[in-house]
N, C-alpha and C positions, 0 to 999 in steps of 0.2 A: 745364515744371513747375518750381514755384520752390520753394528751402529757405525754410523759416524766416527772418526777416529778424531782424538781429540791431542793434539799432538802440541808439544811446547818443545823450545832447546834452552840452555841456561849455556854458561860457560863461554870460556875464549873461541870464536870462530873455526869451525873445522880447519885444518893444516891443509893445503894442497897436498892432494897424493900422488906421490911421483914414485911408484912401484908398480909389480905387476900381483895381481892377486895371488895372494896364497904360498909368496915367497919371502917375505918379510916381516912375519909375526902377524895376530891378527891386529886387523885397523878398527875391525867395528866388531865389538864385545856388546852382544844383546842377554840382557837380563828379564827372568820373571817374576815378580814381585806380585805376593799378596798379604801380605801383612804378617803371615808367621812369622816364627822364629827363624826357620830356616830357610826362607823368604830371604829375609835381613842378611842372615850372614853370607848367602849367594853374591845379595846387590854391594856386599861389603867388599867379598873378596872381587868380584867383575868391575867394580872401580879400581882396585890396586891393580888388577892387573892392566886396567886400561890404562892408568896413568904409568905404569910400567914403560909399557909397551908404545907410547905416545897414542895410544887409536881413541876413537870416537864411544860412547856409551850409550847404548840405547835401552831404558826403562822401561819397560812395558807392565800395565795392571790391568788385568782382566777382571772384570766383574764378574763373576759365574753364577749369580742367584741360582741355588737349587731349584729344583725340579717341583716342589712343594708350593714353591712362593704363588705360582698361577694359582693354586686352590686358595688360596689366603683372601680374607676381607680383603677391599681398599686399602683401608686404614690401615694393617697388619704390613703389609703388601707395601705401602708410601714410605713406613719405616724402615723397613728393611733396605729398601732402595736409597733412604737419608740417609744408613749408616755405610752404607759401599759409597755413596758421595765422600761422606765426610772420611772414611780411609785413604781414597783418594785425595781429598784436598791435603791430608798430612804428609803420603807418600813424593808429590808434587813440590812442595814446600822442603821436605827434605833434599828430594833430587838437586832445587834450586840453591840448598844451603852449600850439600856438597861440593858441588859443580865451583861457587864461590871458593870456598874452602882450597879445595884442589889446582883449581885453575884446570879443570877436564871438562871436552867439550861433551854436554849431558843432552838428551834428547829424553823426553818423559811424552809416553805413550797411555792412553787410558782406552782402553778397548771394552765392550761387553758380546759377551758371549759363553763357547766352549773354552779353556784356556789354554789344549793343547791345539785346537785350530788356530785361534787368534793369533797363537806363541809361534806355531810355525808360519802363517800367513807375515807377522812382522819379521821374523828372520829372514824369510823371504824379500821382501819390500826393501828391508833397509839394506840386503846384500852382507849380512853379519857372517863374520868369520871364526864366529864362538859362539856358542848359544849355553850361560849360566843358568842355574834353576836350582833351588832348594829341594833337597828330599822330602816324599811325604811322611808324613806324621799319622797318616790314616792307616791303620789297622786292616781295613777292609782292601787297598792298595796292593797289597800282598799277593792277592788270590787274581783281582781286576785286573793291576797295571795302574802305575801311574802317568801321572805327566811327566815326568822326565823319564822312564820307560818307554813311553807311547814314541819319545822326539828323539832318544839313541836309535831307536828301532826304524824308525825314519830315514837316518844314515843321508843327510844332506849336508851338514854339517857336525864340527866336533861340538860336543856335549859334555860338558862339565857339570858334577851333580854333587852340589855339595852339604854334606850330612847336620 
């Protein structure tokens, strides 16, 4: 079940598109961003390619509180939820710099939930023609499956996964 999406655009006005999908390079490059490193250098490299390409950028930041946080005090529990705010509010704030920067028309997405659901329900919605994503870092990932495992495996769209 999904919160509320919390959706902002920055940048110059989408382009009218006058193509037909999937014949003219992608138009709308969806990125997932969580604050890792290789987060970062996903949403780095899914900008250049958007401005490339002239297409549209769509940010997305999943909240995924662990599985743990339910057993947590309030208190314990209220922080943990401040600091996923406050990654967002930086993530947000960046999107709005670049977008300025660039002159690319940015869409910043803040979703909570799973983030290989969230990640694929937005590529879905916005009709993305790329779907960017950081490699994970997690050890345990190996044996599981990541996110970006989970969403090549999916096979709806191309999947760029970048180390």
């Amino acid at each position: 079940m999904s919160v509320p999406v919390e959706r902002e655009q920055y940048g110059p006005q989408a382009r009218p598109q006058q193509f037909e999908r999937g014949t003219d390079g992608p138009r709308v490059v969806l990125v997932g961003v969580d604050g890792s490193r290789t987060s970062l250098r996903a949403a780095s490299y899914a900008a250049g390619l958007a401005r490339r390409q002239r297409a549209g950028l769509v940010v997305v930041f999943v909240s995924a509180p662990a599985g743990y946080v339910s057993l947590m005090p309030g208190v314990v529990a209220g922080a943990v939820q401040q600091t996923h705010d406050e990654l967002a509010d930086e993530l947000r704030q960046e999107c709005r710099r670049g977008a300025e920067e660039l002159g690319l028309p940015v869409t910043f997405l803040c979703r909570r939930g799973d983030a290989y659901t969230e990640l694929r329900a937005a590529a879905d919605e916005s009709r993305a023609d790329l779907v960017v994503v950081g490699s994970s870092e997690q050890a345990g990932h190996r044996l599981v499956g990541s996110v970006a495992t989970r969403l090549v495996r999916t096979g709806r769209w191309p999947v760029l996964v970048v180390p």
